[in-house]
C-alpha positions in Angstrom: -17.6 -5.5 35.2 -21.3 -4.8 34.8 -20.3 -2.6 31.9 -18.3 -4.7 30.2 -20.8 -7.5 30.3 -23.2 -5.7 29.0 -21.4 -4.9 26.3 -20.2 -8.5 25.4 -24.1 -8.9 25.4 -24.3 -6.4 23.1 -21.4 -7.3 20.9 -22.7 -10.9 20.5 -26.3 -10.2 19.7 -24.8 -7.5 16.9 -22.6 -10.0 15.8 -25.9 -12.7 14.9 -27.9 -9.8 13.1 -25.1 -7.9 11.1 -22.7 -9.0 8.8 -19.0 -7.8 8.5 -16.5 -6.2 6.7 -13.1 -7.7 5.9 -10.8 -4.5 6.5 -7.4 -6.1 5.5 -8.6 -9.1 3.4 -7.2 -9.5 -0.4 -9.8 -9.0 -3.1 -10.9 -11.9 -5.2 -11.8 -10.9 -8.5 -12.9 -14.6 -10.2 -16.2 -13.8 -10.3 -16.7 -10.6 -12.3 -17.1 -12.2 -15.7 -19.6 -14.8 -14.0 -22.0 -12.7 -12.0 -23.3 -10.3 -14.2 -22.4 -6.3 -13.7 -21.3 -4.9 -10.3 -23.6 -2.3 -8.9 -20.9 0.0 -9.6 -21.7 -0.1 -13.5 -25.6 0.0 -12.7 -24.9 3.4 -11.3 -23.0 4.1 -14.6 -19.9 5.1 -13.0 -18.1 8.1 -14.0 -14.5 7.1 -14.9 -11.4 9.2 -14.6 -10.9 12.1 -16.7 -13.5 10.5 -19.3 -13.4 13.7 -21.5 -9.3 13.2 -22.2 -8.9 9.9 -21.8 -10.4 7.1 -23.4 -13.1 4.9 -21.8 -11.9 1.3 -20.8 -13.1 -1.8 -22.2 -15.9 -3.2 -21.0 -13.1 -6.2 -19.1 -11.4 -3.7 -17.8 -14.2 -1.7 -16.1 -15.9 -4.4 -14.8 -12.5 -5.1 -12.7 -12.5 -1.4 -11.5 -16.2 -1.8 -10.5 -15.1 -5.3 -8.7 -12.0 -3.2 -7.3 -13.7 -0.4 -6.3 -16.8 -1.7 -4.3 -14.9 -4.2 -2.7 -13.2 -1.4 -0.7 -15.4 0.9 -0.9 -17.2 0.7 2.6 -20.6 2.4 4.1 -21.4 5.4 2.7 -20.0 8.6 2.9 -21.4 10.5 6.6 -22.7 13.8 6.1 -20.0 16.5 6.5 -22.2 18.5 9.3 -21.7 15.4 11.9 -21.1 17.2 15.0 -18.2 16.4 16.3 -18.8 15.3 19.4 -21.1 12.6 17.3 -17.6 11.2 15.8 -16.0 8.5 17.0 -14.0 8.7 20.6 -11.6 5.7 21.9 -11.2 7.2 24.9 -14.5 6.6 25.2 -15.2 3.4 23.4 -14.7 -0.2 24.8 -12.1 -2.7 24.1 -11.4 -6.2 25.7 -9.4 -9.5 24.6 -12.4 -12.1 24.3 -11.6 -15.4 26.7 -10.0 -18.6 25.2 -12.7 -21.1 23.9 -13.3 -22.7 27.6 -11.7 -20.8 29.5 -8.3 -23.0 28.6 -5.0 -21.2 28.5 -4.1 -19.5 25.0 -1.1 -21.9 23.2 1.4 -21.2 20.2 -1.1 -21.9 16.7 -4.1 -20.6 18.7 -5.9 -17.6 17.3 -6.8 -14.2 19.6 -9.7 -12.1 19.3 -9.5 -8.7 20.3 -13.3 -6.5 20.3 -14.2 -3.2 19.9 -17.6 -0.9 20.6 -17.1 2.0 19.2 -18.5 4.9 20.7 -18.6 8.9 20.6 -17.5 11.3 22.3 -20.7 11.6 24.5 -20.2 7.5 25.6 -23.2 7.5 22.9 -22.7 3.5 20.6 -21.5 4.8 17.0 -24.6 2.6 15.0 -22.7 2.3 11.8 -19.0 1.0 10.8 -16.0 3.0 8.6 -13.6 4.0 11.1 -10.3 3.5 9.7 -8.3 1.2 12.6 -4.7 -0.5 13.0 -4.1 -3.4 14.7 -1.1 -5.2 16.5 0.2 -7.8 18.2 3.9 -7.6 19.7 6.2 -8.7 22.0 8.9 -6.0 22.9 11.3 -8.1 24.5 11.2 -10.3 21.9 11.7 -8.3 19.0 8.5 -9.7 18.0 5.3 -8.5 16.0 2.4 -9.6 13.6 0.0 -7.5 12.2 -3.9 -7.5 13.7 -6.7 -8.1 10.7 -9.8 -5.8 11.8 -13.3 -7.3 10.6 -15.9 -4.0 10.4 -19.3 -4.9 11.1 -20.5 -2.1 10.4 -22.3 -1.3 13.1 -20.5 0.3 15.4 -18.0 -3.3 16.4 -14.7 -4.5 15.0 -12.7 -7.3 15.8 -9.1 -7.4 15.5 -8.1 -11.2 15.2 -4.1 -12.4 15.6 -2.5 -15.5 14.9 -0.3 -16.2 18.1 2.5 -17.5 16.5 5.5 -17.8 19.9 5.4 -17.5 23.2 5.7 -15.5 26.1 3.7 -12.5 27.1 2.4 -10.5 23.9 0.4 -7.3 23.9 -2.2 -6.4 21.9 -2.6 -2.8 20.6 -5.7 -1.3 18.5 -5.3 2.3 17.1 -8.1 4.4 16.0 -6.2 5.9 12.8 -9.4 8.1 11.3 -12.8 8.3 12.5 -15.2 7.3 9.9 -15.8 11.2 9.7 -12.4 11.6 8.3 -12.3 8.8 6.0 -15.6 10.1 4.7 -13.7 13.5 4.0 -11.1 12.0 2.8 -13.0 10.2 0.3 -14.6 13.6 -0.8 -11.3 14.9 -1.5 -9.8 11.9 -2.9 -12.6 12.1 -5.6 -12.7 15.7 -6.0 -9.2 15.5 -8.1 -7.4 18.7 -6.6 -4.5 19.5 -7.9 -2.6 18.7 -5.0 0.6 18.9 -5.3 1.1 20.4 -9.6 3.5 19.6 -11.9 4.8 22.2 -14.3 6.8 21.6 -17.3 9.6 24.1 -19.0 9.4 24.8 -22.6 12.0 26.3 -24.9 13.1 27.0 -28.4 16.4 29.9 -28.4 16.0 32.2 -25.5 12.2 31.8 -25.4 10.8 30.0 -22.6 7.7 29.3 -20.9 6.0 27.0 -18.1 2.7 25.6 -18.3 1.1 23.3 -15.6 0.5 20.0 -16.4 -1.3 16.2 -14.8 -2.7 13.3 -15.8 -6.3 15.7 -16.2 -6.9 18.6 -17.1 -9.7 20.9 -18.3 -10.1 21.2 -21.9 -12.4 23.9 -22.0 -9.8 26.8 -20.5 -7.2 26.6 -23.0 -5.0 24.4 -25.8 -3.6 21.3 -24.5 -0.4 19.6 -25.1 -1.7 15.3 -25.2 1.9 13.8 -24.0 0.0 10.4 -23.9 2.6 7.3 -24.1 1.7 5.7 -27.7 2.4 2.4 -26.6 0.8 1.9 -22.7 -1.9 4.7 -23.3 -0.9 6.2 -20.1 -1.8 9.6 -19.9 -0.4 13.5 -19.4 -0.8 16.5 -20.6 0.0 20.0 -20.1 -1.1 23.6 -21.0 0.3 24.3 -24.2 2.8 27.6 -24.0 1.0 30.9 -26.0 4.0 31.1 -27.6 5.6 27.7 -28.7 5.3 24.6 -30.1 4.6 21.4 -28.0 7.3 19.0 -28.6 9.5 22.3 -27.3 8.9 20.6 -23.5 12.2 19.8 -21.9 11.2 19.2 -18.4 9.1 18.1 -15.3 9.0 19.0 -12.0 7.1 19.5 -9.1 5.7 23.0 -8.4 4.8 23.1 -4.6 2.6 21.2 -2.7 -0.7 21.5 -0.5 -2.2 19.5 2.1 -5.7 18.3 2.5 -5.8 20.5 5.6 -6.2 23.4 3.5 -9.0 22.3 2.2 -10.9 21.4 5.3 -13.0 23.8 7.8 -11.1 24.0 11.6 -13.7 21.8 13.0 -13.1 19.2 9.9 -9.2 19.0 10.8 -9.7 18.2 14.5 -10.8 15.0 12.7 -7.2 14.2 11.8 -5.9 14.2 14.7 -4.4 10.4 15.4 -5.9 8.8 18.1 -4.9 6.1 20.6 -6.6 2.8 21.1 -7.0 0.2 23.5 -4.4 -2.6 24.6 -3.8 -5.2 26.9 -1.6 -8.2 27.4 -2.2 -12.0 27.3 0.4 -15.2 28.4 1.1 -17.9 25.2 2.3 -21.4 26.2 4.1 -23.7 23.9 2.0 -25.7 21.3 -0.3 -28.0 23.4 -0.1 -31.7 22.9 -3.4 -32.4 22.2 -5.1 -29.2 21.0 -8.7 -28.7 22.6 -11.4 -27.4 19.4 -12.9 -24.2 19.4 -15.4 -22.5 18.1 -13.9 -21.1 15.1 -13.3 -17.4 14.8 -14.5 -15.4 12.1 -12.7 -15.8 8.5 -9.7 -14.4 7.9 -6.9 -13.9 5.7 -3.4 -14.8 7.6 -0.8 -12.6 7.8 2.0 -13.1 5.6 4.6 -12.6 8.2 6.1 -11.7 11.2 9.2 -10.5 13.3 10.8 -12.5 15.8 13.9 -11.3 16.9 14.0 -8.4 15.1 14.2 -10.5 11.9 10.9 -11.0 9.4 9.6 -15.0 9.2 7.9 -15.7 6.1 4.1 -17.8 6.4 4.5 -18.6 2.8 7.2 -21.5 3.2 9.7 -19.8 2.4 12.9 -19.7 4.6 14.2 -16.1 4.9 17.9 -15.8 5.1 19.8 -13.4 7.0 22.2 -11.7 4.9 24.3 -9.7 7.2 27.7 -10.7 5.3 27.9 -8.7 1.9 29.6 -11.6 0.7 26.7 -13.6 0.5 24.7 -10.8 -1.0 27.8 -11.0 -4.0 27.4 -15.0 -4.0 23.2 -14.4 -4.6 23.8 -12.1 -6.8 26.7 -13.4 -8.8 25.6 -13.3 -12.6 22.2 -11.7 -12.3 21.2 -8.5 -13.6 18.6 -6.2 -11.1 16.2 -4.0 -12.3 14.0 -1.6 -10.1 11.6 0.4 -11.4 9.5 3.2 -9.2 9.3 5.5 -6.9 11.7 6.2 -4.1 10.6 3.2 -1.6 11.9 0.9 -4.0 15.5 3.0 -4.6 15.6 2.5 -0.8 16.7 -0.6 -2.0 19.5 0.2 -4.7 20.6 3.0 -1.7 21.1 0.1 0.5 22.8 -2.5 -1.5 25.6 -0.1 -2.9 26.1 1.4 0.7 26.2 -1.9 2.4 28.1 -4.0 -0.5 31.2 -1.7 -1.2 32.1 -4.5 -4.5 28.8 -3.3 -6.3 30.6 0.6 -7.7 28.5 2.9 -8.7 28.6 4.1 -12.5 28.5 7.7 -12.7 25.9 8.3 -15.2 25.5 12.3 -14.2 21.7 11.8 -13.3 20.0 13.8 -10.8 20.5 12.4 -7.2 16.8 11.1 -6.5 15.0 10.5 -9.7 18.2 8.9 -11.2 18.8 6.3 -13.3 21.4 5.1 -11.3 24.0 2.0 -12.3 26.2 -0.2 -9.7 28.1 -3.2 -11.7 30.6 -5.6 -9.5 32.8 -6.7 -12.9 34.2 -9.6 -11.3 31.0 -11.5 -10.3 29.0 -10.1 -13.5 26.4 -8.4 -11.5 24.6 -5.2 -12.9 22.1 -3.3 -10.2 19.9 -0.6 -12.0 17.7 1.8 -11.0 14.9 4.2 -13.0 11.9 6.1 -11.6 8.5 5.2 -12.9 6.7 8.1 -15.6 4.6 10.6 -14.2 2.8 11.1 -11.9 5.6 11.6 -10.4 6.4 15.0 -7.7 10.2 15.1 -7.5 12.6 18.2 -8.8 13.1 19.1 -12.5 13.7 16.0 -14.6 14.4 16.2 -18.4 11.4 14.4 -20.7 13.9 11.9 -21.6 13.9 10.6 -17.9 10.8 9.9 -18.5 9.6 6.2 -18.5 7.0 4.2 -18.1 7.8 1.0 -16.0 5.2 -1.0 -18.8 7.4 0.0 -21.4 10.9 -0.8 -19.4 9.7 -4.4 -18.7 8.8 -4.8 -22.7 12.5 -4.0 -23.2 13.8 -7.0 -20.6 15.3 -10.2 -22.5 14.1 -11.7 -19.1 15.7 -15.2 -17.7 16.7 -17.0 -14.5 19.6 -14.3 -14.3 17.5 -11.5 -14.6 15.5 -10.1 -11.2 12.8 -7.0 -11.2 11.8 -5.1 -8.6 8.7 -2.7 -9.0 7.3 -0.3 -6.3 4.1 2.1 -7.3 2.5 3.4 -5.2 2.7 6.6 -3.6 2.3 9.0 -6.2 -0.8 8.1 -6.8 -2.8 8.8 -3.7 -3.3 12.2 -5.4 -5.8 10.8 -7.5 -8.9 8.9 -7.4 -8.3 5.1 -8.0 -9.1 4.2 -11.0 -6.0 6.0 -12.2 -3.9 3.5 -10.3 -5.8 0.5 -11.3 -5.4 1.8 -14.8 -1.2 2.3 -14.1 -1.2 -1.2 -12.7 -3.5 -2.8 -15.2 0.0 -1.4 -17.7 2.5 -3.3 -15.5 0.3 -6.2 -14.7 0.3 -7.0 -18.6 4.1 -6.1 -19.1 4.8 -8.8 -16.5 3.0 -11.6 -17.8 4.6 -10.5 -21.3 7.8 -11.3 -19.7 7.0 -14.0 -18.1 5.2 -15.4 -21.3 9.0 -15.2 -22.8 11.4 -15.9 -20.3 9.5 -18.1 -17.4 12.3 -17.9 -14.7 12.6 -14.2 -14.5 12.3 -13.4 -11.0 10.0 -10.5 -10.5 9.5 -8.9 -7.4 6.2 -6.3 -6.4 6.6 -4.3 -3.7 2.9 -3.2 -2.1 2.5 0.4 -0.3 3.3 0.8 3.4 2.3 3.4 6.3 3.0 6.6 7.2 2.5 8.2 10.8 2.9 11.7 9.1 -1.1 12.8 9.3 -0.8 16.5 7.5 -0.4 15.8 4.5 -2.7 14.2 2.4 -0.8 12.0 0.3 0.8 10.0 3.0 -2.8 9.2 4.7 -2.6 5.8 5.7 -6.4 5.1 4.7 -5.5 6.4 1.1 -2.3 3.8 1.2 -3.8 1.4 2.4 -6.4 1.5 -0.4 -3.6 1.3 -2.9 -2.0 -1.5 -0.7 -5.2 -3.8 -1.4 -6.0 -3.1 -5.0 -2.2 -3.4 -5.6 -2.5 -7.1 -3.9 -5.8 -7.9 -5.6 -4.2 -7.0 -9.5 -1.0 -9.4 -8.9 -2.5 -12.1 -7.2 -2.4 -15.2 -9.0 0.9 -14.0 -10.9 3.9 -16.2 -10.7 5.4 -13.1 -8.9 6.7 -12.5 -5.2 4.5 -10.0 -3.4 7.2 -8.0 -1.2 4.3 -7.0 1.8 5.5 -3.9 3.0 2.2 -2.9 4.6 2.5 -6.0 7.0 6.1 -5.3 7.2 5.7 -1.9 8.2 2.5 -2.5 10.5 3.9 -5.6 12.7 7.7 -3.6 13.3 8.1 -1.4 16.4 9.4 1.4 14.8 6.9 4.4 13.8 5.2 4.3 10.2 7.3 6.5 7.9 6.5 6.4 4.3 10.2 5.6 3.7 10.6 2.8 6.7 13.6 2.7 8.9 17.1 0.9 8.3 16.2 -2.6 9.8 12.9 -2.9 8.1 15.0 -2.2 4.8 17.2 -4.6 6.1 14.5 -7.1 6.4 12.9 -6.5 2.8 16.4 -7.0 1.4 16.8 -10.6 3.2 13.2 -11.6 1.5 13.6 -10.6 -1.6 16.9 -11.9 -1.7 15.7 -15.4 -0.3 13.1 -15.3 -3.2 16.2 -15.0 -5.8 18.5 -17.4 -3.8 16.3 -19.5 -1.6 17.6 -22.5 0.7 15.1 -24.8 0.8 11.1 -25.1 1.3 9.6 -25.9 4.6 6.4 -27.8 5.8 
């Protein structure tokens, strides 16, 4: 008790003299044309594969620098911390804080959960970074929102839930990386290994030869092939062959695969290790009659959903159906065409439909079983469901060139219209490469959609964000990396009349483990919301 006094005590006093950071709040961009240069261009940043690619505007990189300092976090620990210096849950401190007055916690309340972080030595960790999850479920229940963790970099976090029904509800914090490893993993992020390579064939007759090939590569080692698109500017390129042209390239593929363990020392991987957190349980009554004020809690941004019952509630207003009839998937559907474009999170969803709606039939269009493009059509309702994979990056098995699209360029060939849904989901091919080659993807798509949008207003467009991914050993699917995609991918599209599909909640709040392709009944549940976006009900209060 002593102990935990003392550190409430502590807490409270750190709280007055520090500030905090917002670990799961969305960006807001509105003032970069109105406060002069982020620090970030003071510094002259170095941007992306600068000697290839051409510089972006002056707009455009003041919205990387806004991007990329808003998440960027303390900075970077020296890589010789011992490791018994690193951050230790089993030795820090975590408690539920007391309802304002010591009155009994009610449906609409808020609950604040803190942290002191400490190391493995019981020592207080002085500064902030370490990379945390939170939780709040109810097992019986089939219920779960996610936690938003505030980083006051110092050493304390909060983890702050909206307690939305009631009954007994537990609360679970999870030490994901230490800020060690999320230093590291910024290191190697921005290092730009070649992490997993892509290789391309070429032939002309019975020559042939295979080159390796990325979005950047050195131009000082040998001739280069510039596949950049003519019309988004994306870029690729590959080694040209010693012995034939360029435009003899009739493939990509993915040509093995590392993991950012082999680049680390023994000692540095013990950092990756997950670790478990704190959690305790609390009692929620019904909405009290005549709520009693609080001090308010710190500011947050509220969850955009939860599970109840094993079924996901929308915060926005919107009623989320429960499609479990493929009948009334046909009925929403009936006349519309669907388009999704991406990688293979969002062809979860075309897997799903044609396997639980037997009318949609699949057209076989002889294209390779995972990168497709795939075609289901249900002739007597006029429905068309489509799928293509997004241009590369992308690490999948051979693929011929003309396969390869950009999703920019897809959307600029859409007639658009209130019969016409999109799907788009990119993400995870990207966490190979510093950020401002995502930004730069998703600055592409961002203008294709308001293009369409501009021409036909009632296109529904759906944009699915990045989710978790338990797996830990392999650097691609590190939840810190997706969760940094996650946030820039919710900062570029807000304020777009689009509907934000958030899979990182979704995935977060469910029971199931984190898996970068999530389980059946989350699918299940990202189906019925997008689905009540295309068909909704009606709107509530």
């Amino acid at each position: 008790v002593n102990k935990l006094f003392l550190f409430f005590l502590k807490t409270c006093f750190r709280f007055v003299i520090m500030g905090y950071c917002d670990l799961n709040s969305t960006l807001d961009l509105s003032h970069i044309h109105s406060e002069g240069s982020p620090p970030c261009l003071d510094r002259k940043l170095s941007f992306f594969c600068s000697h290839l690619v051409q510089e972006p505007s002056t707009e455009e990189a003041l919205e990387d620098c806004s991007l990329l300092e808003s998440i960027a976090g303390p900075e970077p620990l020296p890589v010789t911390t011992p490791l018994d210096q690193t951050s230790d849950p089993a030795h820090s401190l975590f408690a539920i804080l007391p309802a304002g007055g010591g009155r009994e916690r009610h449906v609409g309340d808020q609950l604040e959960a803190l942290v002191l972080m400490n190391d493995f030595q019981g020592r207080p960790k002085s500064r902030g970074g370490d990379f945390l999850l939170a939780r709040l479920h109810s097992p019986e229940l089939g219920a779960g929102v996610a936690g938003q963790v505030l980083d006051y970099l110092n050493g304390t976090y909060s983890a702050i839930f909206p307690l939305l029904w009631e009954g007994s509800v537990w609360v679970e914090v999870t030490l994901v990386h230490p800020s060690e490893a999320v230093s590291l993993l910024r290191r190697l992020q921005e290092e730009r290994l070649n992490w997993v390579p892509s290789k391309s064939l070429f032939r002309s007759g019975l020559l042939s030869e295979t080159t390796e090939c990325n979005l950047c590569l050195p131009n000082n080692q040998q001739p280069l092939c510039d596949y950049t698109d003519p019309r988004t500017g994306e870029p690729w390129f590959c080694y040209k062959p010693k012995q034939l042209a360029c435009d003899t390239r009739i493939n990509h593929f993915k040509a093995g695969s590392q993991t950012y363990l082999q680049h680390l020392t023994s000692k540095e991987a013990l950092l990756f290790q997950r670790l478990v957190g704190g959690s305790d349980s609390v009692t929620v009554l019904s909405v009290a009659a005549a709520p009693i004020r609080t001090p308010p809690l710190p500011s947050r941004t509220p969850p955009s959903g939860y599970y109840y019952q094993g079924s996901w509630r929308a915060l926005d207003g919107v009623v989320i159906r429960q499609l479990d009839d493929p009948a009334a998937i046909i009925q929403c559907l009936k006349g519309k065409q669907v388009y999704m474009y991406g990688d293979s999170t969002v062809r979860q969803y075309y897997d799903y439909l044609t396997s639980f709606v037997p009318e949609l039939k699949k057209f076989n269009i002889r294209s390779h079983v995972r990168a497709g493009p795939f075609m289901s059509v249900n002739i007597p309702n006029n429905i068309l469901l489509k799928y293509r994979c997004h241009g590369p990056p992308i690490f999948w098995p051979p693929l011929s060139v003309s396969q390869l699209h950009y999703v920019a360029n897809e959307l600029d060939g859409l007639a658009g219209g209130s019969d016409t849904v999109v799907v788009i989901s990119v993400s995870t091919h990207f966490s190979f490469f510093p950020l401002q080659a995502y930004i730069r993807r998703l600055r592409r798509i961002r203008r294709a959609v308001v293009r369409l949008l501009n021409r036909a207003p009632g296109t529904v467009v759906v944009v699915r964000s990045a989710n978790l991914d338990q797996r830990k050993d392999n650097f691609i699917n590190s939840d810190w990396i997706l969760t940094q995609l996650d946030r820039v991918l919710k900062a570029m599209f807000r304020g777009l009349d689009v509907m934000l599909l958030d899979a990182w909640e979704m995935t977060l709040a469910h029971h199931l483990p984190h898996d970068l392709h999530p389980a059946p009944p989350i699918i299940k549940n990202m189906i019925n919301t997008i689905l009540s976006g295309v068909c909704p009900l009606s709107s509530r209060t």
